[in-house]
C-alpha positions in Angstrom: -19.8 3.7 0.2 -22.5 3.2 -2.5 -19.8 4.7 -5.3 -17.8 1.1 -3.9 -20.7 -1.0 -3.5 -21.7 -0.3 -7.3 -17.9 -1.1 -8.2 -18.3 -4.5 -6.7 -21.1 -5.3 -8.2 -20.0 -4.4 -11.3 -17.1 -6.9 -11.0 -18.8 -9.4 -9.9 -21.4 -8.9 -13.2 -18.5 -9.4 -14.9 -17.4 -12.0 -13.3 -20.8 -14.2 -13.5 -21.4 -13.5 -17.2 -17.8 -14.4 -17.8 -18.9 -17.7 -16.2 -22.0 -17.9 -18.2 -19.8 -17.3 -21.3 -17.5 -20.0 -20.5 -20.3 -23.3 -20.0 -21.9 -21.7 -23.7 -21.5 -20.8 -26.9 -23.1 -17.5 -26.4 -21.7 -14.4 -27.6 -19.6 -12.5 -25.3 -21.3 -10.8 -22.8 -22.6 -7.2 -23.0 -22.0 -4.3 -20.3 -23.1 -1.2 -20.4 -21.1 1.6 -19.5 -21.8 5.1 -18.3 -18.8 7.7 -17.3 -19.4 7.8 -14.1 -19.7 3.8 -13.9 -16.4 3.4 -15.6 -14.9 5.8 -13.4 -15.7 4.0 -10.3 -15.1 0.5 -11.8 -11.5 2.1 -12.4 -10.9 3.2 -8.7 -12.1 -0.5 -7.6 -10.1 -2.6 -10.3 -7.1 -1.3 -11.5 -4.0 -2.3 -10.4 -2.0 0.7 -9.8 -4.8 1.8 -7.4 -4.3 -1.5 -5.7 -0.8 -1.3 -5.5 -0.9 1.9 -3.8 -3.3 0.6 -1.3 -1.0 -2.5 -0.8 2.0 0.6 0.3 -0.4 2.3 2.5 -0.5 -1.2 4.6 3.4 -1.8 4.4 4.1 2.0 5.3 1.8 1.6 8.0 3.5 -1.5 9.4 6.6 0.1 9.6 5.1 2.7 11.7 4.4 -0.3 13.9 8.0 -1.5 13.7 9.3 2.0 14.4 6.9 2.5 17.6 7.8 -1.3 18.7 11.7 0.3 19.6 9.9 2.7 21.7 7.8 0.0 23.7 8.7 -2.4 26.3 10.7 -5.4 25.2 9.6 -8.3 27.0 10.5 -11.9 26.7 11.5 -15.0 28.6 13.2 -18.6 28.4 13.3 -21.6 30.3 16.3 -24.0 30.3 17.5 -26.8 32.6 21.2 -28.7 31.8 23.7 -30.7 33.2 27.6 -29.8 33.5 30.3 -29.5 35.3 33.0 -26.5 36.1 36.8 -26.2 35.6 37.3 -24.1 38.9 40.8 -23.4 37.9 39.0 -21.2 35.1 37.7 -19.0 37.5 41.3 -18.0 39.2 41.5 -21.4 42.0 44.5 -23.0 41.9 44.7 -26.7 43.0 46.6 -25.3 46.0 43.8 -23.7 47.7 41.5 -26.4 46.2 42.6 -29.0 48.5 42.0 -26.4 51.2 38.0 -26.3 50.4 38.0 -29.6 50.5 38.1 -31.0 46.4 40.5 -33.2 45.6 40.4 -32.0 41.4 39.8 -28.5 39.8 36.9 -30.0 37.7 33.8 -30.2 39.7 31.1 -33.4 39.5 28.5 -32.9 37.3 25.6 -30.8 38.5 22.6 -29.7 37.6 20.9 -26.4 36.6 17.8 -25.0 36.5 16.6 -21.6 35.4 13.3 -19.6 34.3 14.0 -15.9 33.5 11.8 -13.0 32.3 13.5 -10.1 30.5 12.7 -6.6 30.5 14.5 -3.9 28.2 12.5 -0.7 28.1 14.0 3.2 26.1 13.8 5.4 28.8 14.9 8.0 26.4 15.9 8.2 23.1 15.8 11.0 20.6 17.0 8.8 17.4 14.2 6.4 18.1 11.6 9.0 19.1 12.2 10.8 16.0 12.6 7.8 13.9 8.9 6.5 14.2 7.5 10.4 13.7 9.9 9.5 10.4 7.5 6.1 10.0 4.0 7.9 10.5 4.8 10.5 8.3 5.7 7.7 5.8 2.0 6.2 6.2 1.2 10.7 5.3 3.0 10.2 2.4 1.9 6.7 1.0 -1.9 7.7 1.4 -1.6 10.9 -0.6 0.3 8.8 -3.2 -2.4 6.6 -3.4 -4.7 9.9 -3.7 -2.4 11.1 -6.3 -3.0 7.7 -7.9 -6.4 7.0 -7.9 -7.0 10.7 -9.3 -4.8 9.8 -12.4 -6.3 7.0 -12.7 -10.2 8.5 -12.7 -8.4 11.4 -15.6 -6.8 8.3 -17.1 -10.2 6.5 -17.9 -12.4 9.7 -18.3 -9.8 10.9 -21.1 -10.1 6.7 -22.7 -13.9 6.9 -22.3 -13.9 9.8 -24.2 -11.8 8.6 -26.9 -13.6 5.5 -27.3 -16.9 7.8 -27.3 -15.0 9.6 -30.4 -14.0 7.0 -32.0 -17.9 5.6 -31.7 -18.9 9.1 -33.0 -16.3 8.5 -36.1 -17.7 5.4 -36.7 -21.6 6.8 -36.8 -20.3 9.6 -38.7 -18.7 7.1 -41.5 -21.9 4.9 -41.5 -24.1 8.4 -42.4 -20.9 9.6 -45.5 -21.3 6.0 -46.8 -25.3 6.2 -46.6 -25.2 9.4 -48.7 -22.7 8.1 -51.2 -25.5 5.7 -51.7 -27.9 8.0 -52.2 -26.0 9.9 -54.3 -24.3 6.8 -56.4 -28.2 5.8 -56.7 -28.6 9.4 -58.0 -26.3 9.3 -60.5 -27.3 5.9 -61.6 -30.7 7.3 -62.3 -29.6 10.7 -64.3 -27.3 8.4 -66.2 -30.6 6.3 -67.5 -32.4 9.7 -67.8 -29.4 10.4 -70.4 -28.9 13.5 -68.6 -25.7 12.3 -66.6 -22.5 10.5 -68.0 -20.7 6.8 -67.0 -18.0 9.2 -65.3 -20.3 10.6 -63.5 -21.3 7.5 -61.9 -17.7 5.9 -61.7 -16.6 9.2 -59.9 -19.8 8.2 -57.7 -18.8 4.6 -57.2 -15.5 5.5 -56.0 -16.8 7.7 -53.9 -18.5 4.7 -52.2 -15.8 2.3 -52.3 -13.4 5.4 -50.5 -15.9 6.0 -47.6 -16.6 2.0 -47.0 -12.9 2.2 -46.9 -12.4 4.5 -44.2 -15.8 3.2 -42.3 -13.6 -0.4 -41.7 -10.8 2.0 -40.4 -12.6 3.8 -38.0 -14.4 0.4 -36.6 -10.7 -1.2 -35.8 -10.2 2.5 -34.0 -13.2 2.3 -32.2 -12.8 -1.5 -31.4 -8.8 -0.6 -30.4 -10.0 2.5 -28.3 -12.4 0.0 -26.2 -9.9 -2.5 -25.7 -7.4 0.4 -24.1 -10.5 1.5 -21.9 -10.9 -2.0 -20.4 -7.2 -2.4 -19.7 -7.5 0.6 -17.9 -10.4 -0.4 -15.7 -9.3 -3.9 -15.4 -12.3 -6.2 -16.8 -12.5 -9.0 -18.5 -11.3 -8.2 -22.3 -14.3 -10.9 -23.0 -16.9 -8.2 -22.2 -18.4 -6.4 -25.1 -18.7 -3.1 -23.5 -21.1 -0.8 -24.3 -21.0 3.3 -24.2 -23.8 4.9 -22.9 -22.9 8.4 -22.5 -22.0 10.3 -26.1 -19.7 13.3 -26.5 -21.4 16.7 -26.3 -21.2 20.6 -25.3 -21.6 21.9 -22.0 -21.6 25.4 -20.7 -18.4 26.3 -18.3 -18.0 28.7 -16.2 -15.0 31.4 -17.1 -12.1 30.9 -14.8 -9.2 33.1 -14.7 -5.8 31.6 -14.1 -5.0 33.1 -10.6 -8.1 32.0 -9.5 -7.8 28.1 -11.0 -4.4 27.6 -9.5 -5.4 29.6 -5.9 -7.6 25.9 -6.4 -4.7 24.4 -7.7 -2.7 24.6 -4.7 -5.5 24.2 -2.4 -6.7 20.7 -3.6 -3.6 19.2 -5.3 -2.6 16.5 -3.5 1.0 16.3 -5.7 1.6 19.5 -3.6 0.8 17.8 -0.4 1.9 15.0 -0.6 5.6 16.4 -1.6 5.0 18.6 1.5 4.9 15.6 3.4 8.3 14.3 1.8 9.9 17.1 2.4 8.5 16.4 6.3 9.7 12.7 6.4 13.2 14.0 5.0 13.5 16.3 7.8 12.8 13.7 10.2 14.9 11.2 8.8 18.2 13.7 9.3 17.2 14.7 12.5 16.7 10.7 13.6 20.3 10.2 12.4 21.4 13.5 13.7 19.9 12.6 17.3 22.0 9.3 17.1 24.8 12.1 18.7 22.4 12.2 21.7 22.9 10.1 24.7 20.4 7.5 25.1 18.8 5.9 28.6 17.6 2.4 28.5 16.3 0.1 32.1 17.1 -3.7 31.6 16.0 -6.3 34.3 15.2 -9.8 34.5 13.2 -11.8 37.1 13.4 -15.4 37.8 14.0 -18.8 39.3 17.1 -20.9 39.4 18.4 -23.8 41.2 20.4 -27.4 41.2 16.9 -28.6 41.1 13.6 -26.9 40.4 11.9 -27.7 43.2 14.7 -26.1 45.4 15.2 -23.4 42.6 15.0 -19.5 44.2 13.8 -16.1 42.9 16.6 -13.7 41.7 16.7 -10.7 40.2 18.3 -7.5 38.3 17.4 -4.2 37.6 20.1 -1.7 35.9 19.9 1.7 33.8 21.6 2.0 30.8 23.5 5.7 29.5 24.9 4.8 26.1 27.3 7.5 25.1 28.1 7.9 21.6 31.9 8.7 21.2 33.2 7.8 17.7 32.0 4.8 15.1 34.6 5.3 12.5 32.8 8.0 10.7 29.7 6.3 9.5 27.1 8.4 11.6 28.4 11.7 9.6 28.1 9.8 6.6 24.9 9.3 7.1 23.9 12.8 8.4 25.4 13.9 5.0 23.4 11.5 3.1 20.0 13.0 4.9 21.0 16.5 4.5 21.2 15.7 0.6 18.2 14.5 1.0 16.4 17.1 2.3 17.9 19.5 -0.1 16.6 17.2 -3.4 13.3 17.4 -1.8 12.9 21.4 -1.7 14.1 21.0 -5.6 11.1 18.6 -6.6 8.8 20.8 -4.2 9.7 23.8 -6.9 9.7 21.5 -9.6 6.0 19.7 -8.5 4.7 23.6 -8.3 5.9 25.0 -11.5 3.9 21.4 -12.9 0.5 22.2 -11.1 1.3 25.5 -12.6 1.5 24.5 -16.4 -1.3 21.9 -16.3 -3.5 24.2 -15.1 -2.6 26.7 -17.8 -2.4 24.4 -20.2 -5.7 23.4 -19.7 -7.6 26.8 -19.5 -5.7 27.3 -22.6 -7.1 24.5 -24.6 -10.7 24.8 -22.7 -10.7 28.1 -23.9 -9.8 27.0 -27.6 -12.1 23.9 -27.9 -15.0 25.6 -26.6 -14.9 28.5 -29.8 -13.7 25.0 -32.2 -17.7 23.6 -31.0 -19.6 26.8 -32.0 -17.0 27.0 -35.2 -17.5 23.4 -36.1 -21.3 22.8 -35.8 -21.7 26.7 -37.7 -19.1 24.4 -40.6 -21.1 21.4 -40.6 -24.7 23.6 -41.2 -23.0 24.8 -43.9 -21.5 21.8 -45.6 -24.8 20.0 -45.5 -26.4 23.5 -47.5 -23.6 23.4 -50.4 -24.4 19.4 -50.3 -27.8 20.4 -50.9 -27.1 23.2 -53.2 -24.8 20.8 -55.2 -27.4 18.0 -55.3 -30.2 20.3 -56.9 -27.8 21.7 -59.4 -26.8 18.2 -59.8 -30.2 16.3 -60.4 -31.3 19.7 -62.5 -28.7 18.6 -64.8 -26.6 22.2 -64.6 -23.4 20.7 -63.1 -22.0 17.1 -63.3 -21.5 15.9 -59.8 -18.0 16.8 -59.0 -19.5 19.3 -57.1 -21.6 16.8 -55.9 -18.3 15.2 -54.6 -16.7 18.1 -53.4 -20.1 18.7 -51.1 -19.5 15.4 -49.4 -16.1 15.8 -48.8 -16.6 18.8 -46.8 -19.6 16.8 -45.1 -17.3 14.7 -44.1 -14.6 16.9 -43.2 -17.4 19.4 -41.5 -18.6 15.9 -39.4 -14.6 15.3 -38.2 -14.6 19.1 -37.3 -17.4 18.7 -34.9 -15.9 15.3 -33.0 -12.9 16.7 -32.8 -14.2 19.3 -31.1 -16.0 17.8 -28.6 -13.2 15.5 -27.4 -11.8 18.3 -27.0 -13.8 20.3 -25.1 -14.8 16.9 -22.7 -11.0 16.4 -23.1 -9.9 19.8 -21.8 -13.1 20.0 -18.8 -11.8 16.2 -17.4 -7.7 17.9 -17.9 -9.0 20.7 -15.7 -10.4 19.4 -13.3 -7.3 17.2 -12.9 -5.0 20.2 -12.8 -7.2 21.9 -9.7 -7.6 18.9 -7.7 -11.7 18.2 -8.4 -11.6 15.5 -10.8 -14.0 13.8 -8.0 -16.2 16.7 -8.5 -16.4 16.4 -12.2 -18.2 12.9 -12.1 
């Protein structure tokens, strides 16, 4: 409740800055964003969650529909008119006419005067019985779609947050290569005065610059582009200038072996239930049309008044039971029967085909847990060493023993060695979000 409460208020921020935005010239507004906030703000606001929700309702009412066949039918209806009656019609000749008395077949207009309640109520019926078990296990179905749904949709943004995170990282990463190539253009600049150092030296320097200012602007657009993808995904306002709060970095995990992740796997996944559940609904289908074979009871009565006028009108009744015997309708119930057994058939396909899925997520993602967890401890050792041959390459540099393409070279792998390490840790935050998808505890992970 308090996960949903902070959702709504977090739209409704939103919303009321957005307002704010719109009566000023102010700059757009700033939110700031933690994981865990853009997680819930995701469940809350985007719209294939909503959609989902919207499917649970009409699955539901169906349900209702389904039981209503199985309920008493009730209804009523007044009506009073005036007409007359061709005896004749009715098998009295004008022979025997004369005989009662009436001189024509037609008789003089009269007037009639009924109120009637009607009663229709399935004493038994297996087709309808079995059809609304058919609708509630469509409500089973919709609400572990919607599961399956809104725990995409929580990988969906942890896996964005964490590429916007990256591509913030690139973008701090870019500022600190271009504030060395500074340094180290200023460097140059001064061994050049000192006559120690040569104009290539400080061209090769200035290029240097111009080459990581270059790639700085590239990595802003990526980190501006990654944002925008995040707030699509948790459907805010694109006016919002959202701000990350939570950084990439390392975590110690637990070692799982693969029989014991996917013993998880099929425990939590609710892909795996929720195909159960077809499979369910498809059985009940084919026995509702299959039951249709079945002779059904129904009891239909009616209680009311009629008269020539309706102060003289009377009380009448009828009660009847109903045995409907299904004999032949052309084919079309068999046709049917063969269209549910297919159905049932294509759902014990997908049931292998879902498994073997769950199956190679989950391996998947041990795999490359497994993988970017060494890539951290390889990339940080990389990076402490491409800052020492930096430093190495700087002394030799400003000692005048080397011109400064090693100087050059030194930042390159800086840079490279600085890559290495963000890489990494998408990764690894990557691979721990891809797990916990795969078992069924992405809930767990935030």
């Amino acid at each position: 409740m308090m996960n949903r409460t902070l959702g709504i208020a977090i739209l409704a921020t939103f919303w009321m800055m957005s307002l704010v935005r719109a009566e000023s010239s102010l700059p757009p507004p700033e939110l700031r964003l933690s994981l865990h906030d853009a997680i819930q703000a995701a469940i809350d606001n985007n719209a294939n969650v909503r959609l989902l929700k919207e499917r649970i309702v009409a699955a539901q009412s169906a349900a209702s529909t389904s039981l209503g066949a199985l309920l008493p039918n009730v209804s009523g209806f007044m009506s009073g008119s005036n007409q007359t009656v061709n005896l004749a019609a009715f098998g009295l000749p004008p022979d025997r006419l004369s005989g009662l008395g009436l001189q024509r077949p037609v008789t003089e207009p009269f007037d009639v005067y009924n109120a009637r309640a009607n009663l229709v109520q399935n004493i038994f019926s297996l087709s309808l019985i079995q059809r609304w078990r058919a609708a509630k296990t469509g409500v089973d179905v919709a609400g572990l779609e919607a599961e399956v749904t809104k725990r995409d949709v929580m990988a969906t943004a942890g896996l964005l947050y964490m590429e916007a995170s990256r591509a913030e990282a690139a973008v701090k990463a870019r500022q600190a290569d271009l504030e060395l190539s500074q340094q180290l253009l200023k460097l140059a600049q001064d061994r050049k005065q000192a006559g120690v150092a040569t104009g290539l030296d400080v061209t090769r320097e200035e290029v240097q610059v111009e080459n990581t200012r270059q790639r700085l602007l590239v990595a802003q657009n990526d980190h501006e582009s990654a944002k925008l993808n995040l707030i699509r995904t948790l459907g805010i306002d694109f006016n919002v200038s959202v701000i990350l709060t939570d950084e990439l970095s390392s975590a110690k995990v637990e070692f799982q072996t693969p029989d014991t992740a996917l013993a998880v796997a099929r425990e939590n996944r609710a892909e795996l239930k929720a195909q159960i559940t077809r499979q369910k609904l498809a059985s009940l289908s084919l026995s509702s049309v299959t039951s249709e074979r079945i002779p059904s009871l129904s009891l239909n009565g009616d209680y009311g008044w009629i008269g020539l006028k309706p102060d003289e009108a009377l009380a009448t009744r009828s009660v009847g039971l109903m045995l409907s015997v299904p004999i032949f309708d052309g084919g079309q119930r068999e046709g049917r029967i063969s269209e549910s057994r297919s159905r049932v058939r294509q759902e014990l396909i997908r049931m292998k085909d879902v498994s073997d899925q769950v199956t190679l997520e989950v391996r998947n993602a041990l795999l490359t847990l497994d993988s970017s967890t060494q890539q951290v401890t390889v990339a940080e050792k990389g990076l402490e060493l491409a800052l020492k041959e930096l430093t190495f390459a700087r002394d030799r540099f400003a000692a005048g023993l080397a011109t400064n393409i090693e100087v050059t070279n030194a930042q390159t792998s800086v840079a490279r060695a600085r890559d290495n390490i963000i890489e990494a840790l998408f990764r690894f935050n990557a691979s721990r979000i891809n797990l916990a998808r795969a078992k069924g505890e992405i809930e767990q992970l935030f």
